[in-house]
C-alpha positions in Angstrom: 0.0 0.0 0.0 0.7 3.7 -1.1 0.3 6.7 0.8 -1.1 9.0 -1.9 0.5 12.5 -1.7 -2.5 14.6 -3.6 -6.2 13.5 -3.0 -9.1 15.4 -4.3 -12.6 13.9 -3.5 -15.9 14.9 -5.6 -19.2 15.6 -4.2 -17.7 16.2 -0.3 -21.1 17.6 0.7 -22.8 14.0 0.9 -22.7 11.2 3.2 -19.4 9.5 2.0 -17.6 12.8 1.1 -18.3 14.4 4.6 -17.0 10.9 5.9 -13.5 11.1 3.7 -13.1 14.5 4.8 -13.5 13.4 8.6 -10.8 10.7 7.9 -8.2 13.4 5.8 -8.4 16.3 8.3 -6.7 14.4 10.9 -4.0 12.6 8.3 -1.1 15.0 8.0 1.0 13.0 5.7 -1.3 14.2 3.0 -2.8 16.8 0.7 -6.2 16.6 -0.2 -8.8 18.9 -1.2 -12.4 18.7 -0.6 -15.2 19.1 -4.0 -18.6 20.3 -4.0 -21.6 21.9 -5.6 -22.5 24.7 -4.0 -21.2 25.9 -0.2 -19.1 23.2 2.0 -21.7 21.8 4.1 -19.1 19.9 6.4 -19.0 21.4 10.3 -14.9 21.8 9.7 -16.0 24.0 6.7 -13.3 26.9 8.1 -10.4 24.5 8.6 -10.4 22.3 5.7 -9.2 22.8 2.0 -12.5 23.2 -0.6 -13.4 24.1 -4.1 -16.5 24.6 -5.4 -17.1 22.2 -8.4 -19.8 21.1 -10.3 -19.1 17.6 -11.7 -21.1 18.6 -14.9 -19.0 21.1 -15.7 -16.4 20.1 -17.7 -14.4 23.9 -17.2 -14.7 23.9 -13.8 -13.8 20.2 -13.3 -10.4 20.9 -15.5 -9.5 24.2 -13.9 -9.7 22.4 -10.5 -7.8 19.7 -11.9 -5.0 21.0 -13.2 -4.9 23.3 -10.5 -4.7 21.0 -7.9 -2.6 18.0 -9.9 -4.0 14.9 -7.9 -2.7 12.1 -7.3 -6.2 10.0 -6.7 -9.7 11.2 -7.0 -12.1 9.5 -5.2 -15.2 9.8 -7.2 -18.1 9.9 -4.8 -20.9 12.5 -6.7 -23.7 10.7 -8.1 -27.8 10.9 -8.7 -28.3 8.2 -6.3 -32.1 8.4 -5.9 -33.1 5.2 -7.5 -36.8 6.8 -8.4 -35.6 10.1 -9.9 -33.2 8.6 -12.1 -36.2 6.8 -13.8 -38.1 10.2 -14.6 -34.7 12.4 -14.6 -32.8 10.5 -17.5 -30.9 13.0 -18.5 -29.6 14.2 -15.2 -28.9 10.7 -14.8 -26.8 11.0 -17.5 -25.1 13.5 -16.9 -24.3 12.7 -13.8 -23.5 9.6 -13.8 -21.9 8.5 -17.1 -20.9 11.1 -18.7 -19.3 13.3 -16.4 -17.6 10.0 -15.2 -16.3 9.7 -18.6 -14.7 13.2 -18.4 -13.3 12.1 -15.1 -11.4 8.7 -16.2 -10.4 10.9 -19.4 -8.5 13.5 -17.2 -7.5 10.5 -15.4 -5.2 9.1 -18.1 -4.3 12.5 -19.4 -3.4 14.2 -16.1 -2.0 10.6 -14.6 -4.2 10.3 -11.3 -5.8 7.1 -9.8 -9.1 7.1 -10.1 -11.7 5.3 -6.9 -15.2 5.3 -8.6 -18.4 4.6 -6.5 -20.7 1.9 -8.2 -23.5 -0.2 -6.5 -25.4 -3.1 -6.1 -28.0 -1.9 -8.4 -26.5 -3.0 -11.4 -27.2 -6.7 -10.8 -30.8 -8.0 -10.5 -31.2 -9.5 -7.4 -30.9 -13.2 -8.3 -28.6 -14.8 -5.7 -27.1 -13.7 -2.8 -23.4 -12.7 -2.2 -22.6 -11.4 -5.1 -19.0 -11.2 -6.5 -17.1 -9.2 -8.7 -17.2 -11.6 -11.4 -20.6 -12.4 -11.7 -22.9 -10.7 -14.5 -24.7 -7.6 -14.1 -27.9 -7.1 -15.1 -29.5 -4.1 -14.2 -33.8 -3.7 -13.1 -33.7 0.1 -13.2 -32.2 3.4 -14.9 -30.1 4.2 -12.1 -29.0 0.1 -11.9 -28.4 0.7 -15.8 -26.6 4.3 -15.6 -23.6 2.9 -12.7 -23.2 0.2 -15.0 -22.5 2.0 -18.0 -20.0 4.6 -15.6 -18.0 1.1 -14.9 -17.5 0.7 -18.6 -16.9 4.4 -18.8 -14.0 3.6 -16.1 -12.4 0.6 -17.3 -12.5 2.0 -21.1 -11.0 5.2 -20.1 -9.0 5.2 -17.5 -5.2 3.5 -16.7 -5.3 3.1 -13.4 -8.1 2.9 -11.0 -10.4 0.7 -8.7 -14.2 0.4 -9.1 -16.0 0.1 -5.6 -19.4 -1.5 -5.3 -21.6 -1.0 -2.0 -25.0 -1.6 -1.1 -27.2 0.4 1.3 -25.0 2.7 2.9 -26.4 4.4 6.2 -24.3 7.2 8.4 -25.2 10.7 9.9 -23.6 13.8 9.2 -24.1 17.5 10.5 -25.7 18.6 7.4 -27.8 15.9 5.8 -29.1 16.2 2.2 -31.3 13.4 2.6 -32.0 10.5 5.0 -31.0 6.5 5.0 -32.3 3.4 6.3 -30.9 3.5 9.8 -31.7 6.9 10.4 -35.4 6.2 9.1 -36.1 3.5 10.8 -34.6 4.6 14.3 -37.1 7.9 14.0 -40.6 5.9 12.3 -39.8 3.8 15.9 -39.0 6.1 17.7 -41.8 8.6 17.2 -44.3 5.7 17.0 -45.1 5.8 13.5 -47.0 2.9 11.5 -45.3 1.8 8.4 -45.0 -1.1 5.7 -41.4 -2.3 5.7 -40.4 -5.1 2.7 -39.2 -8.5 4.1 -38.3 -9.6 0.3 -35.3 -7.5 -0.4 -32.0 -8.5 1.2 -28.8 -6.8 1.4 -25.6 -6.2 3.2 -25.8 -2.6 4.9 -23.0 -0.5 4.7 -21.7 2.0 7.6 -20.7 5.4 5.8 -17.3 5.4 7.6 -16.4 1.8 6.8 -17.2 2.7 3.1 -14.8 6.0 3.7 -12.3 3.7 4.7 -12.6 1.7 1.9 -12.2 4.4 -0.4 -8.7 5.2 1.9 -7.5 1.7 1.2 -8.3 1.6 -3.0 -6.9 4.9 -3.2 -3.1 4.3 -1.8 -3.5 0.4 -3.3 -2.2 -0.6 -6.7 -4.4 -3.3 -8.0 -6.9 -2.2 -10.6 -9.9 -3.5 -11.1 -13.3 -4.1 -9.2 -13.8 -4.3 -5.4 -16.7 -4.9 -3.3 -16.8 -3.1 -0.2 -19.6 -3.3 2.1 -20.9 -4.8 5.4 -20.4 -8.4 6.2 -24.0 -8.5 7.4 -27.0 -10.1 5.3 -30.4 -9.7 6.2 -33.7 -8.4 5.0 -34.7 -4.9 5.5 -37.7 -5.9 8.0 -34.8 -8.0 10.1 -33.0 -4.8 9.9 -35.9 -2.6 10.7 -36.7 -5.5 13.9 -32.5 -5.2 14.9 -32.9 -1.6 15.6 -36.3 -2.1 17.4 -34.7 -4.7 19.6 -31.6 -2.9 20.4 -33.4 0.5 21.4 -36.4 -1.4 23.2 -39.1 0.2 20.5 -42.2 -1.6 19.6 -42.7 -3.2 16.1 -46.5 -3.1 16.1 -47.0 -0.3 13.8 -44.5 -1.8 11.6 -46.5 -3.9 8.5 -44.2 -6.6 7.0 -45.0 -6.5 3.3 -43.6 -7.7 -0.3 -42.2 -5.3 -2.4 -45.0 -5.6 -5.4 -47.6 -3.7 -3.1 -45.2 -0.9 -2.8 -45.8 0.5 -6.4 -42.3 1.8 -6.4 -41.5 3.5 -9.9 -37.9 2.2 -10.0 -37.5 -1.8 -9.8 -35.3 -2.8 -6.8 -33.1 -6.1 -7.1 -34.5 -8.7 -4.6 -31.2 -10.1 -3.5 -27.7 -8.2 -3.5 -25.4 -8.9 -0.8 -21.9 -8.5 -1.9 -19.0 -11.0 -1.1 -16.0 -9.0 0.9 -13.5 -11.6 0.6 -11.4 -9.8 -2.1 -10.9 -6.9 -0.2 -10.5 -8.5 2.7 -7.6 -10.4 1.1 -5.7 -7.9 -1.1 -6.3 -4.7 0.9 -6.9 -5.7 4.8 -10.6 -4.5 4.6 -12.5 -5.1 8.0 -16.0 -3.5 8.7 -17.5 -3.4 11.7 -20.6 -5.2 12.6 -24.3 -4.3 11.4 -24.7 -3.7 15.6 -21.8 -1.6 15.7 -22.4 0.3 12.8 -25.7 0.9 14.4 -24.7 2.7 17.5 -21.9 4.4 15.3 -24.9 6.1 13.4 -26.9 6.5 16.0 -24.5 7.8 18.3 -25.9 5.7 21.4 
């Protein structure tokens, strides 16, 4: 393993991004500079390096660039709301292929690393513990757009790692939107009746395990694909009934269902838990339990 000199990380105002930037403030050996659209969102906002920088921009994303001469970008921005991306499709787009394109382009041309965030989604749910050589097959526009961004990557690109994950949950300062843990936690808490699925299963993914993750590709050598997620597997109503077992709530209000009543405009993959075992061998990778990871997010 490499200790990258330069790191630049895209889309710092989300989940994952304000979770790298917790990780590079206290790491001196480094320089790194945080990327976002719009104002830095992250509490540390005054004591940490940031540029404004719209990932759709090709100007702005090669004035920062060349400014800042990386050595890794860790690719985090992405239109990750499953349901938007199916009445969005160009913002999809955009987002998520064809500014990655741009990306691993600059990445061969500029001679940076290049960690790209993919998903679960681009499989369709048939077996469980999926690995990185098994065949996607995406349900949905937002399973099909990460697919084609991998393609964009290894096309593109010299040198770089590919990370799946599935079902990330964490809590930041500033959140854009919610997750699963923090959802759950407050429908329980506050007593609120709701259908939860007991047909799709996955392996939740704590925010800072996933940061870490991203820390390992980027000062590894290997190129290729890399699952990195929890090395937990249950359903989201077991997940839903961990949390409501481990905070004493009650589970009557809490309607077990399949996902066909939902209606949902984006098809979700039944089954996607991904296999760890590569980057447990090749990079050391060791999350912590869905229990931990819990009280992590939660904070108690």
């Amino acid at each position: 393993m490499n200790t990258p000199k330069r790191i630049l990380i895209t889309g710092s105002n989300g989940l994952l991004g304000q979770k790298l930037s917790d990780i590079y403030l206290v790491q001196n050996e480094v320089i790194w500079l945080a990327t976002g659209k719009g104002e830095n969102r992250h509490p540390a906002k005054g004591k940490m390096p940031y540029a404004q920088m719209d990932i759709c921009n090709e100007e702005e994303v090669n004035e920062v660039l060349e400014s800042f001469k990386p050595d890794v970008v860790i690719h985090t921005a992405a239109m990750t709301q499953v349901d938007d991306c199916e009445f969005k499709k160009e913002a999809c787009v955009a987002l998520n292929i064809d500014s990655v394109a741009h990306l691993a382009r600059k990445s061969s041309e500029l001679n940076f690393r290049l960690v790209h965030l993919s998903t679960d989604f681009i499989f369709d749910g048939t077996k469980q513990m999926y690995t990185e050589t098994d065949e996607p097959n995406p349900l949905s526009y937002y399973g099909w757009s990460k697919l084609e961004a991998e393609k964009r990557v290894q096309e593109l690109a010299k040198d770089y790692a590919i990370l799946r994950t599935v079902l990330v949950y964490g809590k930041v300062a500033d959140m854009s939107r919610s997750n699963i843990m923090l959802w759950a936690y407050n429908t329980l808490k506050d007593k609120k009746a709701a259908k939860v699925v007991d047909d799709q299963f996955r392996t939740p993914t704590l925010a800072e395990d996933l940061a870490l993750g991203c820390v390992l590709a980027a000062g590894a050598n290997e190129i290729g694909v890399y699952n990195i997620a929890g090395p937990d597997y249950l359903s989201i109503y077991e997940l839903v009934t961990k949390i409501a077992h481990m905070y004493n709530f009650s589970m009557d209000l809490i309607e077990k269902v399949s996902s066909y009543t939902l209606n949902q405009p984006a098809k979700r993959p039944p089954i996607t838990g991904l296999d760890i075992s590569k980057a447990r061998r090749d990079w050391g990778y060791s999350p912590r339990s869905l229990e931990e990871g819990i009280r992590i997010c939660l904070g108690f």
